[in-house]
Each structure stands twice: as structure tokens, then as C-alpha cells.
C-alpha positions in Angstrom: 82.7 49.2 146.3 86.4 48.2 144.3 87.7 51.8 145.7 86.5 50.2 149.3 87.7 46.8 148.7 90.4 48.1 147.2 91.5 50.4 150.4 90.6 48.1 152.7 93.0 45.8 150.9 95.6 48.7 150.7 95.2 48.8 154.5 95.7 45.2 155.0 98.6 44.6 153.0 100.3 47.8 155.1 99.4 46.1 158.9 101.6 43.4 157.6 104.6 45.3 157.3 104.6 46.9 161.2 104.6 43.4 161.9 107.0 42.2 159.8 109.4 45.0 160.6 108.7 44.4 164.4 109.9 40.8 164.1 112.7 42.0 162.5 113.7 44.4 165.1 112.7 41.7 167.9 115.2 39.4 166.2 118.1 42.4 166.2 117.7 42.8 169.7 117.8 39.4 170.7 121.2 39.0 168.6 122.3 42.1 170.2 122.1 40.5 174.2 123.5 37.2 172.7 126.5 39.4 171.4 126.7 40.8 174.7 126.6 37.8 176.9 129.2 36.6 175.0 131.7 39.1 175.3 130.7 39.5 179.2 131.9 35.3 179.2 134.9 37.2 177.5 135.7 39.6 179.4 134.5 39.4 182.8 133.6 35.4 183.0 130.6 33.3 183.5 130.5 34.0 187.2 131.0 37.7 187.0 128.3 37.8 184.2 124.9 39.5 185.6 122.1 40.3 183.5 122.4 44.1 184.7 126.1 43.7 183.0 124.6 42.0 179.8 121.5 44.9 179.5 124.7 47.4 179.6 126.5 45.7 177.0 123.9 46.0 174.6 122.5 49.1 175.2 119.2 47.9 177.0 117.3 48.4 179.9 117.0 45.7 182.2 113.7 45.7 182.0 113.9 45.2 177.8 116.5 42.7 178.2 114.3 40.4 180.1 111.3 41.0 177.8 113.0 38.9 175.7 114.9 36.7 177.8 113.3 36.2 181.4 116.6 35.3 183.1 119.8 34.2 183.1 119.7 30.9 182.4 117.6 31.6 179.5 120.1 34.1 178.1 122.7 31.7 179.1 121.1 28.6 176.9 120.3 31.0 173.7 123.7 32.5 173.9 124.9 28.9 173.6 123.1 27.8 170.0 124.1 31.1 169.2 127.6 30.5 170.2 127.7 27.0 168.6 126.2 27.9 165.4 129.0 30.6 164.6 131.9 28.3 165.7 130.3 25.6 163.2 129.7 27.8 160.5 133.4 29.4 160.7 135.1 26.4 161.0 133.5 24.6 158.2 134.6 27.1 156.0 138.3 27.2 156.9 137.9 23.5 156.8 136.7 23.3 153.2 139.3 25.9 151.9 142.1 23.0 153.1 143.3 22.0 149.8 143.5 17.9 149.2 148.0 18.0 149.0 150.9 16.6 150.7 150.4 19.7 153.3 146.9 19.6 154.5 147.4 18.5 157.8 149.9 21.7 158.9 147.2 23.8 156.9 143.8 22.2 158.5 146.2 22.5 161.9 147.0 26.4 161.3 143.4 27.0 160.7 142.2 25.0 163.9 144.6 27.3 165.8 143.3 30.7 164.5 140.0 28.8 165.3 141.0 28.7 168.9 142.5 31.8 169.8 139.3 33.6 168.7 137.2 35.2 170.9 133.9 32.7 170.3 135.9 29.8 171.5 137.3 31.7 174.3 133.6 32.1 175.6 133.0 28.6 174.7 135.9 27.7 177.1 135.0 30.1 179.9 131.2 28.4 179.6 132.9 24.7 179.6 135.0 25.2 182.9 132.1 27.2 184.6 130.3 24.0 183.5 132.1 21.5 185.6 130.5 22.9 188.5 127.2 23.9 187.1 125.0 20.4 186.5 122.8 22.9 184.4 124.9 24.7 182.3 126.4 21.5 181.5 123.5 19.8 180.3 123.3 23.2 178.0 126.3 22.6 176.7 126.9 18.9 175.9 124.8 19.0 173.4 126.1 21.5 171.1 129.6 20.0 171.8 128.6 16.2 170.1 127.1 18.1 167.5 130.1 20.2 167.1 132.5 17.0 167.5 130.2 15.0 164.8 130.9 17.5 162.4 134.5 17.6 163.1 134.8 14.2 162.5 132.8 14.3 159.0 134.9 16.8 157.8 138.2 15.5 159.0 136.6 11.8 157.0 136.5 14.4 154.0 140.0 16.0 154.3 141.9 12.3 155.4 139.7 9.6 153.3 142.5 7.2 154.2 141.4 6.8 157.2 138.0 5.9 156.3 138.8 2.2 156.8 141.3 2.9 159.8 138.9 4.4 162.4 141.7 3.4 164.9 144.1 6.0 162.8 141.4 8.3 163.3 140.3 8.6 166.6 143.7 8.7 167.8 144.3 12.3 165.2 141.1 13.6 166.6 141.9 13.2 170.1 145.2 14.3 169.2 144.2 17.6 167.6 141.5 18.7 170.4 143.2 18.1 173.4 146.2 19.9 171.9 144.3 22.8 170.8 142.6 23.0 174.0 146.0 23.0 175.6 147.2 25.6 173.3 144.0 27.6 173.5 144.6 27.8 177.6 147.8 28.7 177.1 147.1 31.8 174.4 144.3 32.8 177.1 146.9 32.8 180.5 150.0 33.8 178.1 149.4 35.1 174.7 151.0 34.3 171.7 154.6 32.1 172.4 157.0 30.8 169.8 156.9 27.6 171.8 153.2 27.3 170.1 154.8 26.8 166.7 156.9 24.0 167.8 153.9 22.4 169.4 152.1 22.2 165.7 155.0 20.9 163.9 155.4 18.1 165.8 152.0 17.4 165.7 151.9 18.0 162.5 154.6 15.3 161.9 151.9 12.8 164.0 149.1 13.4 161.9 151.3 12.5 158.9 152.4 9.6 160.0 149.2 8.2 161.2 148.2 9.4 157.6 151.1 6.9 156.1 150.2 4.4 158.5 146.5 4.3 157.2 147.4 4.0 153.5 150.0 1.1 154.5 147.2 -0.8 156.3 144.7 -0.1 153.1 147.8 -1.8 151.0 
């Protein structure tokens, strides 16, 4: 009777492992086509990205593929929380290693520029232009870009405290920093690298610092 109990308890604890190893595999793959959509977004754009292209990419059959993701669309929305999740998680690490000093502006700005000409927020700006004309990828992506933009503005609170009590101060940096990284990440996509960049971020490095000043003034 133990021996039987005990075997049949062997035999249960082993089912649980195919299982668990199966999950684990299911969860591989699925990383695997989000990997792949995302460099097709890269490399041959939203519209020129086909699920036959994606199942190439990562090594799967079509048919495997859309075992785990039925369509498109669904690949498309996955491959976005995917997407979103690595941006955030990157860029509140180079965020927290911006040291509190007189030059934390040019360093938080030098960061947010590698942050830009990487390859995730190159798909993330193929997806948003594809997106002005696509009512549903849009509604995919607005989400994750608050989210993404409420974070931003938590950490820059944490990096700037001045500006805690001059909101003002601080919308005007934000909008400052985004629209000229988005500018500048356009312009490393279409261009490449210019020297022109450079002289971009040190004057607006010099903004930031004075809205900075401005904000301790007001506090005085």
C-alpha cells in the first residue's frame, strides 16, 4: 500500500513538470514572435509586416505562429506591452543612475538620446505613425504611451524636486525634452548620427537649466 501510494505520488509529482516545462516553452515562443514582430516594424515597417514575415523571423511555421497568436492584430497588441514594458524598464534604469549635481540635466538628456536611437523606440515610432491612420492600432497604443508619459513625469519629479511646486516649470521641460527627442529620433532614423545633434542638446540643455533656476527663484 505506501510503495503504491508512494508511486502513485512519484507519478504525480512528475506530470507536473511536462506541464510546467510546457508553459515554459509556450512562454519562449511567444517572446520569440514578439522579438520578431518587432524587428519586422524595424526593418521592413508596420505595413510591410505580414504574419508569414513574422513566422520567418522566428523560426516558426505559420501555422505555430498563429497557435499562439490568431492574427495580426493580436500579435500587433502583445508586441506592444511587450514593447512598452522594455522601453520602461530601460529607461528607468538610466534614469535612476542620473546622479543629483549641477549636471544632471545634460546627463538625464544624453541618456534619453541613447534611449531614442535604440532599436525598441524605433518600432515604437514606426507603430505611432502607422497609428495616425489606423483608428485600431491607435487605441493599442495610447495606452501604453500615458503610462509611459506618467512615469516620465514621476521620475523627472524625482530628478528636478524644484519643480515640484512649479508644475508650470515643468510641463514646459517635458514637452521640451519629447518633442525634441522625437525630432532627433526622426532625424537619426532618415540621417544617422550628425554633429548638428550635439548642438541641439546643449542648447537644450541650457533651457532645462534655466527653467531649473527659475523654479528655485519662484520657491525663494
Amino acid at each position: 500500500m505506501n510503495k503504491s501510494k508512494q508511486s502513485s505520488g512519484s507519478r504525480g509529482a512528475d506530470a507536473k513538470e511536462p506541464a510546467g516545462w510546457q508553459a515554459q516553452k509556450s512562454a519562449s515562443t511567444r517572446q520569440q514572435i514578439l522579438e520578431a514582430a518587432l524587428g519586422c516594424f524595424v526593418d521592413v515597417g508596420y505595413a510591410g509586416t505580414t504574419t508569414t514575415l513574422i513566422a520567418e523571423r522566428a523560426g516558426l511555421s505559420r501555422g505555430a505562429m498563429l497557435h499562439h497568436f490568431p492574427s495580426k492584430i493580436d500579435i500587433v497588441r502583445a508586441a506592444v506591452e511587450y514593447l512598452h514594458a522594455k522601453r520602461l524598464k530601460a529607461f528607468q534604469k538610466s534614469i535612476e543612475r542620473v546622479p543629483l549635481g549641477d549636471d544632471r540635466s545634460r546627463k538625464a538628456l544624453d541618456l534619453c538620446l541613447d534611449h531614442v536611437r535604440h532599436p525598441m523606440y524605433v518600432a515604437f515610432l514606426e507603430l505611432w505613425m502607422a497609428a495616425r491612420t489606423d483608428p485600431k492600432l491607435h487605441s493599442i497604443l495610447l495606452p501604453t504611451q500615458q503610462a509611459f508619459e506618467h512615469e516620465w513625469h514621476r521620475m523627472a519629479i524625482a530628478l528636478w524636486p524644484e519643480w515640484r511646486e512649479s508644475p508650470a516649470n515643468l510641463a514646459v521641460a517635458l514637452d521640451l525634452m519629447r518633442y525634441v527627442m522625437d525630432g532627433l529620433a526622426v532625424r537619426f532614423v532618415t540621417h544617422g548620427t550628425r554633429e548638428q545633434e550635439m548642438r541641439t542638446i546643449d542648447f537644450l540643455d541650457q533651457q532645462i537649466r534655466a527653467l531649473s533656476k527659475a523654479s528655485l527663484s519662484h520657491q525663494r
